[in-house]
MDTraj code that builds the backbone (N, CA, C; nanometers):
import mdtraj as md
import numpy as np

residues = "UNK UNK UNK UNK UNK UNK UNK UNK UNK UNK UNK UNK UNK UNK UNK UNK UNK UNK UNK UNK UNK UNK UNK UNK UNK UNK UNK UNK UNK UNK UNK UNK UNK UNK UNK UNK UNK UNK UNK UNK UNK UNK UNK UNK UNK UNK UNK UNK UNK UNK UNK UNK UNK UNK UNK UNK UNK UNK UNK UNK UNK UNK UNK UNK UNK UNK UNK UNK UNK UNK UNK UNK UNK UNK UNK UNK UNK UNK UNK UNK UNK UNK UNK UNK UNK UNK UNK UNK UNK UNK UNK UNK UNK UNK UNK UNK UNK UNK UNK UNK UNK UNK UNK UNK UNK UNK UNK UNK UNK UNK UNK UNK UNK UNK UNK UNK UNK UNK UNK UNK UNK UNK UNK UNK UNK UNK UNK UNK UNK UNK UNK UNK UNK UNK UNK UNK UNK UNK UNK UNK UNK UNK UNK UNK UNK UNK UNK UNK UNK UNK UNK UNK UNK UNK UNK UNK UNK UNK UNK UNK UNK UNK UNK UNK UNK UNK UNK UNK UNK UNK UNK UNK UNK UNK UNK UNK UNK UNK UNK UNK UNK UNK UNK UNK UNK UNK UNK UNK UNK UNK UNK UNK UNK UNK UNK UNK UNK UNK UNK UNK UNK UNK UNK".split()
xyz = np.array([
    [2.5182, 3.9392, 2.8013],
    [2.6206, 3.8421, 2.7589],
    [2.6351, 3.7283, 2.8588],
    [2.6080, 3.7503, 2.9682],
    [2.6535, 3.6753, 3.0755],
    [2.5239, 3.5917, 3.1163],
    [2.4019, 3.6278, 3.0814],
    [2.2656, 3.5231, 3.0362],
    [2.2920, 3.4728, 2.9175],
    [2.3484, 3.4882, 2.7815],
    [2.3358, 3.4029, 2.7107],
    [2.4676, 3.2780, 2.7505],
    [2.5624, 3.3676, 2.8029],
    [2.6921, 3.2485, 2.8346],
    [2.6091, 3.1329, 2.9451],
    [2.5292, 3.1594, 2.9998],
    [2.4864, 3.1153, 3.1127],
    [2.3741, 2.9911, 3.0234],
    [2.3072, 3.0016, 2.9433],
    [2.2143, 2.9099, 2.8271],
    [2.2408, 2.8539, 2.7259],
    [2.4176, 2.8524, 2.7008],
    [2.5126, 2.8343, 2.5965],
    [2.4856, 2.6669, 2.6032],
    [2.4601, 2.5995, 2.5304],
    [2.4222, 2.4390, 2.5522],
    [2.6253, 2.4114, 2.5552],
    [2.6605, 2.2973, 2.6465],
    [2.7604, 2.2119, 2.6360],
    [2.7654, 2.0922, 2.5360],
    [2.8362, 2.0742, 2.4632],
    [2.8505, 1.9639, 2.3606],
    [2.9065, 1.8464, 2.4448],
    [2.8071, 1.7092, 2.3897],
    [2.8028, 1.6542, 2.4863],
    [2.9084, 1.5102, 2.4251],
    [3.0362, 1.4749, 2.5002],
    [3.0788, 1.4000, 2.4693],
    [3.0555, 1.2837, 2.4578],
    [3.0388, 1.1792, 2.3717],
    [3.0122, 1.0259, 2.3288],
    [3.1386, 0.9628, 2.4818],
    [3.0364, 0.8817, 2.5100],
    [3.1354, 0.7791, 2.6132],
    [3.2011, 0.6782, 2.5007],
    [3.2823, 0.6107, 2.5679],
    [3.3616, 0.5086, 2.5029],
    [3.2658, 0.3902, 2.4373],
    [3.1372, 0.3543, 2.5086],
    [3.0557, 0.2154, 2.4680],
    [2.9905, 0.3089, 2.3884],
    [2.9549, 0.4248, 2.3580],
    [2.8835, 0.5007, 2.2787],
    [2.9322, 0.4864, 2.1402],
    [3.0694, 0.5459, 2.1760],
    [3.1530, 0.5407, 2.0158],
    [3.1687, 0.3687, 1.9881],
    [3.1841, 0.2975, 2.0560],
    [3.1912, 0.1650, 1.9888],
    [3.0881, 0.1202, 1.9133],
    [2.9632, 0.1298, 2.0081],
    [2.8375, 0.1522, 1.9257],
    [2.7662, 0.2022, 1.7993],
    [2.8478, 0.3234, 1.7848],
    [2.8891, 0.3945, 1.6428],
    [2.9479, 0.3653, 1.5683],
    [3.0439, 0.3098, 1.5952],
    [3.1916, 0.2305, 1.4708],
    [3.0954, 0.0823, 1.4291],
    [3.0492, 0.0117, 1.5258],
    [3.0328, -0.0944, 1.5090],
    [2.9024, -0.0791, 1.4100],
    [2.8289, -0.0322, 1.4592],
    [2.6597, 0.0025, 1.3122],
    [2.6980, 0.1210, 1.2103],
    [2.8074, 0.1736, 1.2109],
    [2.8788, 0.2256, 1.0845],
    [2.9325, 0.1131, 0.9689],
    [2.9958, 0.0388, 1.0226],
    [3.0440, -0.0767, 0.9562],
    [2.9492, -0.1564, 0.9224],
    [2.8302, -0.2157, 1.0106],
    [2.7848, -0.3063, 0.9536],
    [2.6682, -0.2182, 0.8271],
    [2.6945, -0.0942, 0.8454],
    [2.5756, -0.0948, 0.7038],
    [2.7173, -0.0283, 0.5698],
    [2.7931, -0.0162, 0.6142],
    [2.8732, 0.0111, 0.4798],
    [2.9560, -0.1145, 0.4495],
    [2.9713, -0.1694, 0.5434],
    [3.0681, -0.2712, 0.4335],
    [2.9948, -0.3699, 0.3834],
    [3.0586, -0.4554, 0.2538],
    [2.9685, -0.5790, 0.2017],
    [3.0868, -0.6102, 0.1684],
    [3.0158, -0.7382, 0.1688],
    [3.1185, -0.8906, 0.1164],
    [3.2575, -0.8797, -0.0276],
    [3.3730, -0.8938, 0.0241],
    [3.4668, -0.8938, -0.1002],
    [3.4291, -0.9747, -0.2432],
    [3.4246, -1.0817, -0.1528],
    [3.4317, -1.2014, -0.2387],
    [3.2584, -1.2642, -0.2516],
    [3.1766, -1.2326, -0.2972],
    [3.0301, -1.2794, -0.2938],
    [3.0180, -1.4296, -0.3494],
    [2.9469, -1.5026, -0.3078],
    [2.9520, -1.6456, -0.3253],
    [2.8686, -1.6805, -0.4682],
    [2.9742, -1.7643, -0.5191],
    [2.9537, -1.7635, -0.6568],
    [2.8211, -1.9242, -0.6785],
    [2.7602, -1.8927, -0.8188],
    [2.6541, -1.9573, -0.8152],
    [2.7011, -2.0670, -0.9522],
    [2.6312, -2.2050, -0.8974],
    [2.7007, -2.2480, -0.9915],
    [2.6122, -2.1989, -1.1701],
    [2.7098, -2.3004, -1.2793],
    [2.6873, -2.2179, -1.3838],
    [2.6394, -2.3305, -1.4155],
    [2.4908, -2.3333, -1.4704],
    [2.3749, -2.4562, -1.5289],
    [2.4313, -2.5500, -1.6696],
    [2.4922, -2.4386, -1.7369],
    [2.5311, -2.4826, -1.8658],
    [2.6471, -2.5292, -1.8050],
    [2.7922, -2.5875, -1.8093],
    [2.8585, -2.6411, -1.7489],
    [2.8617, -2.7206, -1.6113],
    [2.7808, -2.6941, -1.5448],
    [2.7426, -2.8061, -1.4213],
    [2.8497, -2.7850, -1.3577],
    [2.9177, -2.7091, -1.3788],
    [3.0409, -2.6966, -1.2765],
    [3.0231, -2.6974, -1.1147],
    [3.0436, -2.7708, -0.9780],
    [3.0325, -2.7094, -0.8744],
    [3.1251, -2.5951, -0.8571],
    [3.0711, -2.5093, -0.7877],
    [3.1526, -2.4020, -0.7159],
    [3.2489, -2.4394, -0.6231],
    [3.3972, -2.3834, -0.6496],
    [3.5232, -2.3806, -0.5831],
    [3.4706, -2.3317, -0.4324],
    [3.5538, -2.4168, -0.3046],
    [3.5356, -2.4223, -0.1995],
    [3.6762, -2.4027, -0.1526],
    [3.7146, -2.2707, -0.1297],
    [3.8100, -2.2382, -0.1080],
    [3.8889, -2.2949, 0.0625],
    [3.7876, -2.3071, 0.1587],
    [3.8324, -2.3652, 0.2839],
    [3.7619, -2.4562, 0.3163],
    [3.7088, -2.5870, 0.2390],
    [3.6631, -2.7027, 0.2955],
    [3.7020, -2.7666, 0.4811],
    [3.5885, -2.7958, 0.4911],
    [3.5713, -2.8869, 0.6647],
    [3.6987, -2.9457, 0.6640],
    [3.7922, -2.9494, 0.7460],
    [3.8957, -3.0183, 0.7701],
    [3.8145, -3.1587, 0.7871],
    [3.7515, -3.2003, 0.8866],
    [3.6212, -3.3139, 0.9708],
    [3.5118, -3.3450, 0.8997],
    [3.5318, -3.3010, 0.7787],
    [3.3687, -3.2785, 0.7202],
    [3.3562, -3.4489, 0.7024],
    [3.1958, -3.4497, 0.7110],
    [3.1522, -3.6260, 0.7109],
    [3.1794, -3.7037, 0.6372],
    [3.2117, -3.8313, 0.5939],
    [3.2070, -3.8621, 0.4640],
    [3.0499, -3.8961, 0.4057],
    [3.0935, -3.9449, 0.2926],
    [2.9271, -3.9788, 0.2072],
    [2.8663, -4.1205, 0.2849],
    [2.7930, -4.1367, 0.2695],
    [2.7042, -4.2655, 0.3404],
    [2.8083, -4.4201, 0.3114],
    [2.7966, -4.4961, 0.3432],
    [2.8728, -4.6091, 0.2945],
    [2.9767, -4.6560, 0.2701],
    [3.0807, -4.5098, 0.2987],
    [3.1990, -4.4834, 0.2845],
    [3.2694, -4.5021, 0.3728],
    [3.3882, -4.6511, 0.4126],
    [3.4483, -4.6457, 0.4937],
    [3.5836, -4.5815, 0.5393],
    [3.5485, -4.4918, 0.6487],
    [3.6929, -4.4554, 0.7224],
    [3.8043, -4.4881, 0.6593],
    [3.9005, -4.4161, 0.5928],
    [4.0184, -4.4433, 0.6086],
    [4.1186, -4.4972, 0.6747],
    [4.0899, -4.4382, 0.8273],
    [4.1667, -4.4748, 0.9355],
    [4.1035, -4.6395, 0.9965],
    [3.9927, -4.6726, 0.9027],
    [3.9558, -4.8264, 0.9504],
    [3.9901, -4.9166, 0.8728],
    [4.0606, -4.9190, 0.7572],
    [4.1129, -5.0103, 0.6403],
    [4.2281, -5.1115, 0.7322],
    [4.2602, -5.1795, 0.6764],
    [4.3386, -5.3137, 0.7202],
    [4.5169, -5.2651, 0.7553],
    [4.5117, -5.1612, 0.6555],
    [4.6595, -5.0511, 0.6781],
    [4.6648, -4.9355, 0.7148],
    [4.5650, -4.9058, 0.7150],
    [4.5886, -4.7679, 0.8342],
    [4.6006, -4.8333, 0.9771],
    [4.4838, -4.9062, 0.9833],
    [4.4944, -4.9736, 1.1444],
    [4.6826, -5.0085, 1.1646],
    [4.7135, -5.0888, 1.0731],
    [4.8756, -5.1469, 1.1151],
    [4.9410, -4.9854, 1.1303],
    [4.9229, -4.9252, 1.0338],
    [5.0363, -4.7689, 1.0532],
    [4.9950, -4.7304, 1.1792],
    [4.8863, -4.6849, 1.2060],
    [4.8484, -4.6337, 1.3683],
    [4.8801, -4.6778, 1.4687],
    [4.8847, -4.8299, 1.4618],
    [4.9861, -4.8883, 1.5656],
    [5.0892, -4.8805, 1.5902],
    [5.1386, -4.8769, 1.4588],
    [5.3084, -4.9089, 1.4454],
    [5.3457, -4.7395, 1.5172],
    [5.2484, -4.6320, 1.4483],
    [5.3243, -4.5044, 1.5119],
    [5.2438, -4.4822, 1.6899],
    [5.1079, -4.5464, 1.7181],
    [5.1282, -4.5469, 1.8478],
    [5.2216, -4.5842, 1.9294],
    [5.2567, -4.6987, 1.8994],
    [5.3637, -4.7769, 2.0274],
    [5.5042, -4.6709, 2.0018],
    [5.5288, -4.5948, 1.8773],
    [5.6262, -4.4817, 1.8381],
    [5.6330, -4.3893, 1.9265],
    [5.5161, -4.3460, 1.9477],
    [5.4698, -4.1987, 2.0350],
    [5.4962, -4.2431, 2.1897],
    [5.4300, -4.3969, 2.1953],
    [5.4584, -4.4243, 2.3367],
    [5.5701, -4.4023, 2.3730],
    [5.6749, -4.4959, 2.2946],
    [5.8014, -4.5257, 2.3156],
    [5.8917, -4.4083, 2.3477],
    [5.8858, -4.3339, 2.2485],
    [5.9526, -4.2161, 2.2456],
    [5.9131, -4.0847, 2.4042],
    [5.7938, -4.0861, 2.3960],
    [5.7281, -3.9996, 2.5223],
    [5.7995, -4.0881, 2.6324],
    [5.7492, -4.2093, 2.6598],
    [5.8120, -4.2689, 2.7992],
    [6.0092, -4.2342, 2.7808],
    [6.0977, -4.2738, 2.6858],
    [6.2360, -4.2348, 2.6725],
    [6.2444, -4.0862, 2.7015],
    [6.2225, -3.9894, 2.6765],
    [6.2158, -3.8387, 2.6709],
    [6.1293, -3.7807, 2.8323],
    [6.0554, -3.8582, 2.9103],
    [6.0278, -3.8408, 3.0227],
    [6.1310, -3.9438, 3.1581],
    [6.1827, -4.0229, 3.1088],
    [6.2536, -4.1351, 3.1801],
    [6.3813, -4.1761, 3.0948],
    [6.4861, -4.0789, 3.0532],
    [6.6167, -4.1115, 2.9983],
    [6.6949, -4.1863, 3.0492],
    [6.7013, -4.2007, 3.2354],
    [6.8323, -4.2392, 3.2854],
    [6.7713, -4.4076, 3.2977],
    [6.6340, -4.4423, 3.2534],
    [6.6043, -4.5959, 3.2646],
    [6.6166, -4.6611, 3.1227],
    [6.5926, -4.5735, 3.0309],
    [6.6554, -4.5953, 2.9272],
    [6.7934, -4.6323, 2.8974],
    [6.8874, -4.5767, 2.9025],
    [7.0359, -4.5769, 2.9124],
    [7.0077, -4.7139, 3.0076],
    [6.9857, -4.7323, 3.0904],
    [7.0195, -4.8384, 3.1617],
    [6.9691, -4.9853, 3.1030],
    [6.8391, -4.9784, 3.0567],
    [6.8086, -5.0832, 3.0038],
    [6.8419, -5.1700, 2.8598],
    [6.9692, -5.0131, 2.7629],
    [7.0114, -5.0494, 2.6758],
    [7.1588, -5.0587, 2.6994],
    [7.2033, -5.0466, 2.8254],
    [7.3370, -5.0367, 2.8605],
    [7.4348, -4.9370, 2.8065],
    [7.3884, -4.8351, 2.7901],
    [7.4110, -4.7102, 2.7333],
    [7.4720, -4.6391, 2.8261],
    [7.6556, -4.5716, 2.7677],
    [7.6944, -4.4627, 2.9076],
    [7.5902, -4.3080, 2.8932],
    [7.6644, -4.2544, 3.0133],
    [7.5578, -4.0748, 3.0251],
    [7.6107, -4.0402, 2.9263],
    [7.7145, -4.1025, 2.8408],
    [7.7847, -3.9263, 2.7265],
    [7.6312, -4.0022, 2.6130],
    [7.5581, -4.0990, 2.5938],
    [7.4766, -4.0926, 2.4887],
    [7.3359, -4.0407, 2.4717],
    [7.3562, -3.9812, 2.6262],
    [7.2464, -3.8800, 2.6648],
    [7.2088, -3.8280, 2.5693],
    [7.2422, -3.7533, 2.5041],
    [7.2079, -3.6108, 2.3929],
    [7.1050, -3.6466, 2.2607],
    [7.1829, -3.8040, 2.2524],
    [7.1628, -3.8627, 2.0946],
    [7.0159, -3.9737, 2.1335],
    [7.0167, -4.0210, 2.3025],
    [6.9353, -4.0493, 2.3337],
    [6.7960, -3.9620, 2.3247],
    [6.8068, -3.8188, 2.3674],
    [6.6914, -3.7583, 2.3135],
    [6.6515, -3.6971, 2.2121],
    [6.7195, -3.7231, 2.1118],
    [6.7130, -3.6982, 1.9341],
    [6.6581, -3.8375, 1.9134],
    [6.6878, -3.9553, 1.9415],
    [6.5766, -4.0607, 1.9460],
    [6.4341, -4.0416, 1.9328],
    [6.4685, -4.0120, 2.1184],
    [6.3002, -3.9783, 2.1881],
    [6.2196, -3.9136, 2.0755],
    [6.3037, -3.7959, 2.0388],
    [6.2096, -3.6793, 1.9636],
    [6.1378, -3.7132, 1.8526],
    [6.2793, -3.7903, 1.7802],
    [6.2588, -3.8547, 1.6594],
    [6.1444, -3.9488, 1.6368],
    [6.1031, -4.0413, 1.7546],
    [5.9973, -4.1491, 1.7906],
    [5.8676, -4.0695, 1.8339],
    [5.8887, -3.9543, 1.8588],
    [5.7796, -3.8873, 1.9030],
    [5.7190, -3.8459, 1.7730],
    [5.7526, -3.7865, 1.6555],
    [5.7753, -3.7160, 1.5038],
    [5.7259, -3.8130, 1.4524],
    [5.7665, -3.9363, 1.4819],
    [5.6753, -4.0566, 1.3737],
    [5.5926, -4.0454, 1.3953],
    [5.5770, -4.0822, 1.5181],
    [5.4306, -4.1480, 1.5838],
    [5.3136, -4.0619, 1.5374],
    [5.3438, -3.9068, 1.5551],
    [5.2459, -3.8199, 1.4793],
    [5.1924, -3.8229, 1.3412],
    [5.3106, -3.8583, 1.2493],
    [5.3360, -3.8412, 1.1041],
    [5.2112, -3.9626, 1.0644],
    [5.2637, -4.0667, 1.1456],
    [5.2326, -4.2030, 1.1141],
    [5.0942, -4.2193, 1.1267],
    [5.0269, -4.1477, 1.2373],
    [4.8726, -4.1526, 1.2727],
    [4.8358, -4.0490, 1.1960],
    [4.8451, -3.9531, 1.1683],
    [4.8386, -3.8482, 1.0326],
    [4.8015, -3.8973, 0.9162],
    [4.9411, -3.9651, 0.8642],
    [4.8544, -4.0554, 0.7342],
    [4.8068, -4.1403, 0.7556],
    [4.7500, -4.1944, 0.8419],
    [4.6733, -4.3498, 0.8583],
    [4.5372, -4.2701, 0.8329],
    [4.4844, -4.1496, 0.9127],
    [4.3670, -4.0787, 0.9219],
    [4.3676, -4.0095, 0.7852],
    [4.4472, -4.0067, 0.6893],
    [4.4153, -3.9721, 0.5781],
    [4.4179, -4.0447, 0.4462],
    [4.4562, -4.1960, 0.5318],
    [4.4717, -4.3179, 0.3521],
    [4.5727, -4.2986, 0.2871],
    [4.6705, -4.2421, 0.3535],
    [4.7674, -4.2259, 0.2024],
    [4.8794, -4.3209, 0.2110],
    [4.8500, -4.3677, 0.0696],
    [4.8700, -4.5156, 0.0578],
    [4.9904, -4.5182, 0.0182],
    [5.0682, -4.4026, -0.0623],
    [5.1795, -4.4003, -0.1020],
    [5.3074, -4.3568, 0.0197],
    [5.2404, -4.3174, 0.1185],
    [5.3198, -4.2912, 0.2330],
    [5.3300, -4.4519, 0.2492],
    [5.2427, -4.5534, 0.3064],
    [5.2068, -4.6464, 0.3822],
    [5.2980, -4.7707, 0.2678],
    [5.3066, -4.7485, 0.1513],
    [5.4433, -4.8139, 0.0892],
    [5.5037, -4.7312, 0.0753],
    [5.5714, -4.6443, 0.1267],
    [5.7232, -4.6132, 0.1095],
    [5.7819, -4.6088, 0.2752],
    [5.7056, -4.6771, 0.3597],
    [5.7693, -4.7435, 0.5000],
    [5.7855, -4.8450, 0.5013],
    [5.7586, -4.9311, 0.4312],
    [5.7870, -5.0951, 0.4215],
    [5.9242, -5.1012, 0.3838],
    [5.9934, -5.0778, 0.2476],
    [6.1276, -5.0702, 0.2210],
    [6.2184, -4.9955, 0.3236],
    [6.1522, -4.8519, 0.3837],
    [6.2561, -4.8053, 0.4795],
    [6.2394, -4.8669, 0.6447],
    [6.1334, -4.9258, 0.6244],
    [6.1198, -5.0011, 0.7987],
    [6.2460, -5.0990, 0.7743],
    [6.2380, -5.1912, 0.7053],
    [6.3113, -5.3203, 0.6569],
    [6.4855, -5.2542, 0.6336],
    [6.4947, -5.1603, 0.5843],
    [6.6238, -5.0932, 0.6080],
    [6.6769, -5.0497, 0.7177],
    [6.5632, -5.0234, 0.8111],
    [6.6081, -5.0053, 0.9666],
    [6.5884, -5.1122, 1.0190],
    [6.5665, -5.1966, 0.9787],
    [6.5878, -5.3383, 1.0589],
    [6.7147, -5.3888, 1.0342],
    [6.7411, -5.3900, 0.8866],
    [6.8968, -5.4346, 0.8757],
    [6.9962, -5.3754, 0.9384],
    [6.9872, -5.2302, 0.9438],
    [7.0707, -5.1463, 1.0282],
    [7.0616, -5.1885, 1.2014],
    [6.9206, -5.2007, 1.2576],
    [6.9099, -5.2211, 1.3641],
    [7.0032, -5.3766, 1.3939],
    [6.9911, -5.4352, 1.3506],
    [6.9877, -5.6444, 1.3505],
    [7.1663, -5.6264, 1.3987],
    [7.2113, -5.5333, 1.2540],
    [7.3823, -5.5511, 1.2629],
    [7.4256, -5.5152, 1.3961],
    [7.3710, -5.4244, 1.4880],
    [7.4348, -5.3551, 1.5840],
    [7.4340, -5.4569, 1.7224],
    [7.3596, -5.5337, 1.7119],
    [7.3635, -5.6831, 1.8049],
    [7.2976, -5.5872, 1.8930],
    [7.2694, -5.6847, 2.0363],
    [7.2785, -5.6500, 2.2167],
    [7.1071, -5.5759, 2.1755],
    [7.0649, -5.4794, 2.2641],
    [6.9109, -5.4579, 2.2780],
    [6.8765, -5.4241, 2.1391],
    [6.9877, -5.3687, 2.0524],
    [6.9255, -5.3268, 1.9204],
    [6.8267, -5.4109, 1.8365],
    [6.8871, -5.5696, 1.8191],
    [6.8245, -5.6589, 1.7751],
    [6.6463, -5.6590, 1.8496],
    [6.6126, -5.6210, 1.9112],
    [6.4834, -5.6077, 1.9419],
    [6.3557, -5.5164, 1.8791],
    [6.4721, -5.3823, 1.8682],
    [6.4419, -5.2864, 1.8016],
    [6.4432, -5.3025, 1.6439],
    [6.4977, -5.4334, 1.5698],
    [6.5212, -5.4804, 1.4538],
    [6.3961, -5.5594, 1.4200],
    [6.3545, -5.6418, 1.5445],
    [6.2263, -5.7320, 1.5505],
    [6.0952, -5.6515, 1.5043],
    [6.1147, -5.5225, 1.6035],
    [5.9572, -5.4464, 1.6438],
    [5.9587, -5.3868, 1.4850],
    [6.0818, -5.3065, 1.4309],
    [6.0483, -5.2841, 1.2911],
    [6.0278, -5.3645, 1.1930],
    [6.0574, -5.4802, 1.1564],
    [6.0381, -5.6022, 1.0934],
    [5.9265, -5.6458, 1.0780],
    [5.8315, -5.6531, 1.2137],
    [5.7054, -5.6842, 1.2453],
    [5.5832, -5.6084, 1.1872],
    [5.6423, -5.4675, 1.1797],
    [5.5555, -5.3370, 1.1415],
    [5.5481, -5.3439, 0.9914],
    [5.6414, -5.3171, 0.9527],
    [5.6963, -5.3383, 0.8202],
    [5.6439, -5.4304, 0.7608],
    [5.6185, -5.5700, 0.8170],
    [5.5511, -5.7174, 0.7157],
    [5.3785, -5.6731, 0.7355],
    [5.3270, -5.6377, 0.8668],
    [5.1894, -5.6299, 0.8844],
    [5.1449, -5.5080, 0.7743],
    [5.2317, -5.4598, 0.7844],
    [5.1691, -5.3252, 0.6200],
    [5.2011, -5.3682, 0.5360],
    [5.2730, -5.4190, 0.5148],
    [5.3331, -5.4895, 0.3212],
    [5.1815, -5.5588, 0.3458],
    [5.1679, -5.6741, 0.3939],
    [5.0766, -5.7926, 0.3869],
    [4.9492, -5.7044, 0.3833],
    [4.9171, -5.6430, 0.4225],
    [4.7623, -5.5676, 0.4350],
    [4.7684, -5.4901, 0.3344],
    [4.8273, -5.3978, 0.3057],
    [4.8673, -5.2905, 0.1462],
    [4.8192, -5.3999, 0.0681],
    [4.8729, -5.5110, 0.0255],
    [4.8905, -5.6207, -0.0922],
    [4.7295, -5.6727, -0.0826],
    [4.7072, -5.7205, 0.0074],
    [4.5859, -5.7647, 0.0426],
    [4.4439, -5.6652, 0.0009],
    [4.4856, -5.5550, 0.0441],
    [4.3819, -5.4569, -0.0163],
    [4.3541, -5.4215, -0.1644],
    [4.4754, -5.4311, -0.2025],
    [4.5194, -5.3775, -0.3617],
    [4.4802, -5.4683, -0.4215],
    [4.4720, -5.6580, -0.4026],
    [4.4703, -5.7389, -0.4380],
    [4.2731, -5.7536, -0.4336],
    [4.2525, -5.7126, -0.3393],
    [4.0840, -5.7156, -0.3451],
    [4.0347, -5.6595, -0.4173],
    [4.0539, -5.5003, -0.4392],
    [4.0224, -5.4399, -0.5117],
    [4.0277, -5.4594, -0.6692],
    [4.1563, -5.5111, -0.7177],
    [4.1846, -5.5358, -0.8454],
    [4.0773, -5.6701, -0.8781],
    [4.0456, -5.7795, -0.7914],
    [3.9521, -5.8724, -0.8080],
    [3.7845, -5.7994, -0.8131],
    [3.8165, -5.7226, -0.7402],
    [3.6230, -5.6862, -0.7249],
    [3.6021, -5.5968, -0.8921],
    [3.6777, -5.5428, -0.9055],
    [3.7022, -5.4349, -1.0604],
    [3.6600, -5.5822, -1.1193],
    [3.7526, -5.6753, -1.1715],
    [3.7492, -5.7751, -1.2451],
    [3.6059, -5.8587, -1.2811],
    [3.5800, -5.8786, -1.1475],
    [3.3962, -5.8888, -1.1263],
    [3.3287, -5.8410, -1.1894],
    [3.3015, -5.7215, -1.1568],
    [3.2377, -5.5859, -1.2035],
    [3.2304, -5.5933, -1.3698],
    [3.3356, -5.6139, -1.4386],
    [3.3635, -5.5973, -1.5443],
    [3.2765, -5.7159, -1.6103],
    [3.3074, -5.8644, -1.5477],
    [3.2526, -5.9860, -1.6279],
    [3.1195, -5.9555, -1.6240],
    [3.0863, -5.8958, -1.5013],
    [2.9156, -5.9225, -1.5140],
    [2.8521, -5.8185, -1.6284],
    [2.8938, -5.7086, -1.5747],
    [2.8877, -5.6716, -1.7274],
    [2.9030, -5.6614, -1.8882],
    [3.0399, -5.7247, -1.8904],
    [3.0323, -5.8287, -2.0164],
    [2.8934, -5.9194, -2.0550],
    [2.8633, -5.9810, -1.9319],
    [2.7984, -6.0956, -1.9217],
    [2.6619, -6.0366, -1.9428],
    [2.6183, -5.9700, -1.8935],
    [2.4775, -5.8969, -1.9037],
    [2.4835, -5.8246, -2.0725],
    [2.5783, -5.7532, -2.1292],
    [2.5619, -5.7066, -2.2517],
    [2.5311, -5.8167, -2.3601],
    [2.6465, -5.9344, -2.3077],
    [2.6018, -6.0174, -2.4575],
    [2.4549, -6.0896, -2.3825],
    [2.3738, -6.1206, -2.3072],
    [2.2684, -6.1382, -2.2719],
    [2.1538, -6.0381, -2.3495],
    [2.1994, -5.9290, -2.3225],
    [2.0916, -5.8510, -2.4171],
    [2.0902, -5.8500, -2.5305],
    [2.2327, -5.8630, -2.6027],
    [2.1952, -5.9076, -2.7684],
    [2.1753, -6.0492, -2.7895],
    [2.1985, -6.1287, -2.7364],
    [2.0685, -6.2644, -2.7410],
    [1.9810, -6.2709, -2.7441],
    [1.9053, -6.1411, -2.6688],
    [1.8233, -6.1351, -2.6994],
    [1.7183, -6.0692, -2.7611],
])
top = md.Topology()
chain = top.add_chain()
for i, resn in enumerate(residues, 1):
    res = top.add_residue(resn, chain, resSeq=i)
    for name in ("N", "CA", "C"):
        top.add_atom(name, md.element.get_by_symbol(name[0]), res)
traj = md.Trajectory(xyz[None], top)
């Protein structure tokens, strides 16, 4: 008994990188794909749904930037000098207050400003990088409303009435300008083709 206890094999425990090793080539031959990638369908031409498109993805050849149009450029500005403004107020409050002649009790509301100027500035370069045009007119009417509000309050405000005023006309004027090109180049487009159809039954 005491020779076979003595030749008894020990069972030999898996180390820790062993068993990982095991879990990990267990898994990769049993599991497969939930969702298998669908093919498109010939008879309908449908492309296949792209459930998480490139945030960055390229555009098509010839296709200009959004963020390079005549109104995104003005929005990106208007919310850079925002971001500036607001970051320099929210790092330097007590030169603020001073330069608008502001007591310490407007401290508080002074950095609900800051924050607030900081919130554009993001928003504002956001949609400039995405064209959206219906954002980019519906700041013209509310810039121009904070100008009237700004203008009434007299003393440094009136400055702050100027800088929105300024923002506000350079996007109206560029929005209009774009919309206005476009509706002419369509118009083009259209005669020549008019123009070319009755050409072919002339002939």
């Amino acid at each position: 008994d005491q020779e076979k206890r003595g030749t008894a094999k020990v069972p030999h425990t898996p180390t820790i990188t062993e068993a990982l090793i095991q879990i990990i080539t267990y898994q990769s031959h049993t599991s497969a794909p939930s969702n298998p990638p669908t093919k498109q369908d010939p008879q309908t031409d449908t492309p296949p749904s792209n459930p998480s498109p490139a945030l960055l993805a390229p555009l098509p050849a010839g296709t200009m930037h959004p963020l390079l149009t005549p109104t995104s450029i003005t929005i990106s500005l208007f919310g850079t000098s925002a971001f500036v403004l607001g970051l320099s107020s929210l790092l330097a409050p007590e030169m603020g207050l001073q330069s608008q002649s502001l007591p310490q009790e407007a401290l508080p509301a002074y950095y609900g400003n800051a924050l607030a100027a900081i919130g554009m500035g993001i928003y504002y370069n956001l949609a400039a990088y995405q064209g959206n045009r219906a954002f980019f007119a519906l700041t013209v009417p509310m810039r121009l409303l904070t100008t009237v509000v700004f203008w009434s309050q007299g003393g440094m405000w009136k400055n702050a009435a100027v800088w929105e005023a300024g923002g506000a006309g350079l996007t109206g004027v560029a929005l209009g300008w774009e919309v206005w090109g476009e509706g002419g180049g369509k118009e083009e487009g259209e005669g020549k083709g008019k123009g070319g159809g009755e050409g072919r039954k002339e002939k």
